[in-house]
N, C-alpha and C positions, 0 to 999 in steps of 0.2 A: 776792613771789608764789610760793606753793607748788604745785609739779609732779608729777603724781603720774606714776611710773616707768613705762618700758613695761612691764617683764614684767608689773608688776602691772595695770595697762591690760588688755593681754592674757587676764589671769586673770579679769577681770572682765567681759569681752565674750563670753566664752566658751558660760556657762549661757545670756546671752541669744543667741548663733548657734543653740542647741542648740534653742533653746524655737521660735524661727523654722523650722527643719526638721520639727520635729516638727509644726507648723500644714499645714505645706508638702504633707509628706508624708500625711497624713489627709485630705485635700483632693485629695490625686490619687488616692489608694488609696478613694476615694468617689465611682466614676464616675455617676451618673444614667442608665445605659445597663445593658440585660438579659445577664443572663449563658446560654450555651447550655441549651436544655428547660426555662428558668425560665418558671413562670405567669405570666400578666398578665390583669389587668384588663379593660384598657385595650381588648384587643382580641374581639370578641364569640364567638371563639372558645375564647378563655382562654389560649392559649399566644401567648409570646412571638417563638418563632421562626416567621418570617413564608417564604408558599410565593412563590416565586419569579415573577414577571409572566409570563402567557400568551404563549408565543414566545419567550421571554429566549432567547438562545445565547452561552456563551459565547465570547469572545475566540478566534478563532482553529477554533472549530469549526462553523463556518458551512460546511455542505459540500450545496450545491444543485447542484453537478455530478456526474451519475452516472455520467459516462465515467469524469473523473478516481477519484473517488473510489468509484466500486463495479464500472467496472467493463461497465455496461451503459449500453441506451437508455434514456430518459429514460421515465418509469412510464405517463406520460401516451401517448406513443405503441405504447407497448405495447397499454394500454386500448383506444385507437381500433382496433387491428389485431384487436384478440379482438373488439370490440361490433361492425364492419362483419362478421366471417367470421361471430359468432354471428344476425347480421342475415342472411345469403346463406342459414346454414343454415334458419330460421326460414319464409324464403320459399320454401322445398321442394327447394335447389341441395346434395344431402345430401355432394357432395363437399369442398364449403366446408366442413362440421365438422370434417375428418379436421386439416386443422391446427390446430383450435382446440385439441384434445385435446391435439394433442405440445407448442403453447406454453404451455398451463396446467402439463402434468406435467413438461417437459422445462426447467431455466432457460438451458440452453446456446442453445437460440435467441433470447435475448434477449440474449445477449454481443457486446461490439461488436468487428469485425476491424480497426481502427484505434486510432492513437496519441494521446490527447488533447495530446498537442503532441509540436516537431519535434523529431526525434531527429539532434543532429549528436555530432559524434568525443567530444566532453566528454560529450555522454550517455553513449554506449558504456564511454567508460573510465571514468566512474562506475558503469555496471552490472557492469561489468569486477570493478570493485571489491569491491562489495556482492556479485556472485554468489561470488566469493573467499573471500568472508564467509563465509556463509549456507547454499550450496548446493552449494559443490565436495565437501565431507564426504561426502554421497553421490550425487552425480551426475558427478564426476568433474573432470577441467579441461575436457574435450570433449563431455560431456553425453551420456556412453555409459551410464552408471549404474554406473558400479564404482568408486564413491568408496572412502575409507581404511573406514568404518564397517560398510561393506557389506561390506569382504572378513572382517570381523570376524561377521560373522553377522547384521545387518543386513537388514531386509527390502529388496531391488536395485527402486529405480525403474525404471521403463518410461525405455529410451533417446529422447533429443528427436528421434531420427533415423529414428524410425519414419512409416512417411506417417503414422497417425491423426496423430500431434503435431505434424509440420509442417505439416499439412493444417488442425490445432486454430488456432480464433481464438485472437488476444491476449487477448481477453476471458478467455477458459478459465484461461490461464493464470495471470492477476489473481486469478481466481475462488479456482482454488487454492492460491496462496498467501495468499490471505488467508485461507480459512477450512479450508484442509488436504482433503488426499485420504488414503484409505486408510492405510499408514501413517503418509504424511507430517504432522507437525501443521501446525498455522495458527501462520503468520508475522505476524500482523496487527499485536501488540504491535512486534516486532519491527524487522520493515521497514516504514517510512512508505507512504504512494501512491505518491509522485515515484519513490521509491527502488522500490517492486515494477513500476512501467514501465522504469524503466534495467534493471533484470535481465531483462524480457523480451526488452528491442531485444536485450540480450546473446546471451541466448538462440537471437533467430532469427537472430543474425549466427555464432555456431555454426553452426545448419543450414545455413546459406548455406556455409560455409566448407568442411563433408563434399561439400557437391551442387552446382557451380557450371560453369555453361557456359565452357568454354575461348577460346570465341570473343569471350566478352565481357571477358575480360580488357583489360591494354595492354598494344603489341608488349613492350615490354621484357620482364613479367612471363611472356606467354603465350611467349616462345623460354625463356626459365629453366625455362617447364615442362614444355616439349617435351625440352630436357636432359635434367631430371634421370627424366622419366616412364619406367616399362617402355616395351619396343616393341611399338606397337600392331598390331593384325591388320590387313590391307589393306583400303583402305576399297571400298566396293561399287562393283560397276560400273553404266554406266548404264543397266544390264537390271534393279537391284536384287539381283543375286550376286554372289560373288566368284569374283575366278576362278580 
């Protein structure tokens, strides 16, 4: 019985692997599926690329909270507050108008003065972080406005230590980092939602930090600070002078 040799085997299986790929290959490089802006028939419009379903959102961008995500109250209760005061005006009460005016032209009274969730120690040292980031360049470590860019010639932000700012909702705050003030640009790409609430708590834990009642300390802290403090002026007597 005669054997024919591997190599020569081999040499002969060869053309027919080659002719198998090549079937293979034509048959996938032939999809039955549109290629982008290609016409079609098929659809009564003639194009192929089809509009996306009424409502779709993508994965992940579903943002029906407008605390977290802009910032404010929610549109609807806004509406109700304008339609009863434009209802007060309408019925001859002409002092009900005067707010309709500032909440139509003003959005600062639609910012909310709360946190849309709780802020513990890992918030802060998160905002800790991100404002590190972000915002010490020209606001400083302390939030006085004399960052590194500012002393270079930089337009100097308004210090966080001023009452308007401490007095300014959270909301305010959000407001303008998201979409910038004055010189400052919008951070919106930049810093996420989560992340522009950490740099607030940061922030008012700054102002806290310049302005804080001695009394509310604890003993330990509040005798460290009687140490290290200047000496104070004598406190009043109980006529309200001193004496």
């Amino acid at each position: 019985m005669m054997t024919i040799p591997r190599c020569r085997l081999a040499i002969r299986l060869v053309p027919l692997a080659l002719c198998l790929t090549a079937g293979c290959q034509q048959k996938m490089a032939t999809q039955p599926s549109y290629r982008p802006d290609q016409p079609s028939s098929f659809f009564p419009d003639g194009r192929a690329n089809r509009p996306l379903v009424p409502g779709t959102v993508a994965r992940g961008h579903l943002r029906t909270d407008a605390h977290l995500y802009d910032g404010s109250r929610p549109a609807e209760a806004f509406d109700l507050i304008s339609a009863a005061t434009i209802m007060g005006a309408a019925a001859g009460d002409l002092r009900a108008f005067t707010p309709v005016a500032v909440m139509a032209t003003n959005g600062e009274n639609n910012v909310v003065d709360t946190f849309p969730f709780p802020i513990t120690r890992e918030v802060l040292k998160h905002g800790q972080e991100r404002y590190s980031i972000y915002c010490v360049v020209c606001h400083d470590p302390l939030g006085t406005g004399h960052g590194r860019i500012v002393e270079r010639g930089y337009t100097p932000p308004p210090s966080f230590h001023r009452d308007r700012l401490r007095q300014a909702a959270v909301g305010h705050f959000f407001a303008v980092i998201t979409k910038g003030y004055g010189s400052m640009p919008s951070y919106r790409n930049q810093v996420p939602p989560r992340d522009r609430w950490a740099i607030i708590a940061y922030i008012r834990a700054l102002q806290h930090s310049q302005r804080f009642a001695v009394n509310e300390l604890p003993d330990d802290l509040r005798q460290a600070w009687a140490r290290s403090a200047p000496s104070a002026p004598p406190a009043p007597s109980a006529g309200g002078r001193n004496p």
